[in-house]
Every structure is written in C-alpha cells, then in structure tokens.
C-alpha positions in Angstrom: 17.8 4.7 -4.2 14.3 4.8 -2.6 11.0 5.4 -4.3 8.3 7.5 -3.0 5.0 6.9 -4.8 2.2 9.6 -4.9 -1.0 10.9 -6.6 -3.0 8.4 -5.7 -6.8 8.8 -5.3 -10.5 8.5 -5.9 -11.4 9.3 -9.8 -14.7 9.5 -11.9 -14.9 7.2 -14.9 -13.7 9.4 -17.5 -11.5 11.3 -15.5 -7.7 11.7 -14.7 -5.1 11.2 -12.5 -1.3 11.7 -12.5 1.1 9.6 -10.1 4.4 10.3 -9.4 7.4 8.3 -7.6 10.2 10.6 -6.3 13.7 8.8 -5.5 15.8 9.9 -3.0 18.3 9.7 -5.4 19.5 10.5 -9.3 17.2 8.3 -11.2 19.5 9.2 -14.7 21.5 6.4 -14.9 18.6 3.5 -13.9 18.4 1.3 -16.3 14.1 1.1 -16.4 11.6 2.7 -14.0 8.5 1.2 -14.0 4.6 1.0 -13.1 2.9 -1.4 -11.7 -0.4 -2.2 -10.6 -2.5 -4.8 -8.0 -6.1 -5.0 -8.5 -8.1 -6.4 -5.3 -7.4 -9.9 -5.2 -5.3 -10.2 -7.9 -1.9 -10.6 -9.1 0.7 -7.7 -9.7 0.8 -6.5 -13.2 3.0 -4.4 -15.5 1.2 -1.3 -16.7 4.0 1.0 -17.6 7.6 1.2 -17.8 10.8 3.4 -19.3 13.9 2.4 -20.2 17.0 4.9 -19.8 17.0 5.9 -23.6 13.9 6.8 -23.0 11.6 3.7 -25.0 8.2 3.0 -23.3 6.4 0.2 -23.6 2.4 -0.4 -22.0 0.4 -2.8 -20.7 -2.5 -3.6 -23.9 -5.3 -2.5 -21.0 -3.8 1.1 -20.6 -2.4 2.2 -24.1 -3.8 5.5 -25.5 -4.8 6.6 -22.0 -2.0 6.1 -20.0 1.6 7.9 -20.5 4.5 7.2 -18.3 7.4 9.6 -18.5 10.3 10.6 -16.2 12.1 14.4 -15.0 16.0 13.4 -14.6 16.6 16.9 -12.9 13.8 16.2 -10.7 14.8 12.8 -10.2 10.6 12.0 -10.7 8.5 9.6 -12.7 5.2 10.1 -13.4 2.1 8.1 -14.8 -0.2 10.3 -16.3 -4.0 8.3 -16.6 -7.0 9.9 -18.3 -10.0 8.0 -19.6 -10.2 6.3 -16.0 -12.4 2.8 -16.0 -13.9 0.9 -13.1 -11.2 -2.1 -13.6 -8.3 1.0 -13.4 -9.3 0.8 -9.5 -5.7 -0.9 -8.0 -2.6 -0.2 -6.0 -0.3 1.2 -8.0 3.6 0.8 -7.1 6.9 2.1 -8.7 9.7 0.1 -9.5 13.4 0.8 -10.7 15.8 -1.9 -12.0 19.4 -0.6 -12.0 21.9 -3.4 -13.6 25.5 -2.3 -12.7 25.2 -2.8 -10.1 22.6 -5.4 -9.8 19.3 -4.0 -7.7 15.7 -3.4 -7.9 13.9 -1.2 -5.4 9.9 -0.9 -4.7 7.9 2.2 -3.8 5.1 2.1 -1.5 2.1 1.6 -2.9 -0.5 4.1 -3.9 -4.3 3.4 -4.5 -6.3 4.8 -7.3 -9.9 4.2 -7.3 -12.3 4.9 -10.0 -15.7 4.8 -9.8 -18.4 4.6 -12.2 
C-alpha cells in the first residue's frame, strides 16, 4: 500500500481545513492509520490516529477541533481541522501500520499553515 496525502494549505486562525491520504490499495483490513505532524524545527508528533474497529484517539493539542475518520470503499482517510491556531502550522504526513504482515508505510507530507 502507498499513501497519498492531500489538502494541505494556507488557513486563517479560526478557520478549517480537511486533509485526506488516499492508498493505492484497500485500507479495510490495516490495522491503524494515522496523522502525524512536524512543526518547523521540531520533532514529529502524533496528532491523530484510527484503529481498524474504528477507536480514535488524539493528540491533547488537537481534541475538540480536530476529527480523523476513514472511507473503506474509498480506501481514504481524512483529518478534518477547524478552530485552526498559529502553532497548527506543520507538515502533516499519513501513516498506516498493518501487522500480519508486519509493515508501516509513510505518505508524503502535506503543509498546513495558519496564520493569525
């Protein structure tokens, strides 16, 4: 599987964005897809991710504005963010971890900046 990350742009404070990552193939069976995000000169963090039953869990920084969800039929994840801030303003990358068998895969990265 391959991951195609998109969406990505310049935002308002206040305003909204929605990524999506398309793989190239079936996403059902993954085991957890995932956001992730790397602020300028920082490290790579968790913000979002989704587990195959369908649990969520989110980075402190981003709950109650951001909502991660995934379309099995259109093999898609998507990040919906509203209530954009300043310290939003990374590259955001998708990730998939598939356990039988063993792989993760990276999207390319997609930059969201928000400006105040």
């Amino acid at each position: 599987v391959q991951l195609q990350a998109s969406g990505g742009g310049l935002a308002q404070e206040g305003g909204s964005l929605r990524l999506s990552c398309a793989a190239s193939g079936s996403i059902f069976a993954l085991n957890e897809m995932g956001w992730y995000r790397q602020p300028p000169g920082k490290q790579r963090e968790l913000v979002a991710a989704i587990r195959s039953g369908g649990t969520t869990n989110y980075a402190d920084s981003v709950k109650g504005r951001f909502t991660i969800s995934r379309d099995t039929s259109k093999n898609t994840m998507y990040l919906q963010m509203n209530s954009l801030k300043p310290e939003d303003t990374a590259v955001y990358y998708c990730h998939a971890v598939n356990l039988r068998p063993l792989y993760t895969v990276w999207g390319q990265g997609t930059l969201v900046t928000v400006s105040s």
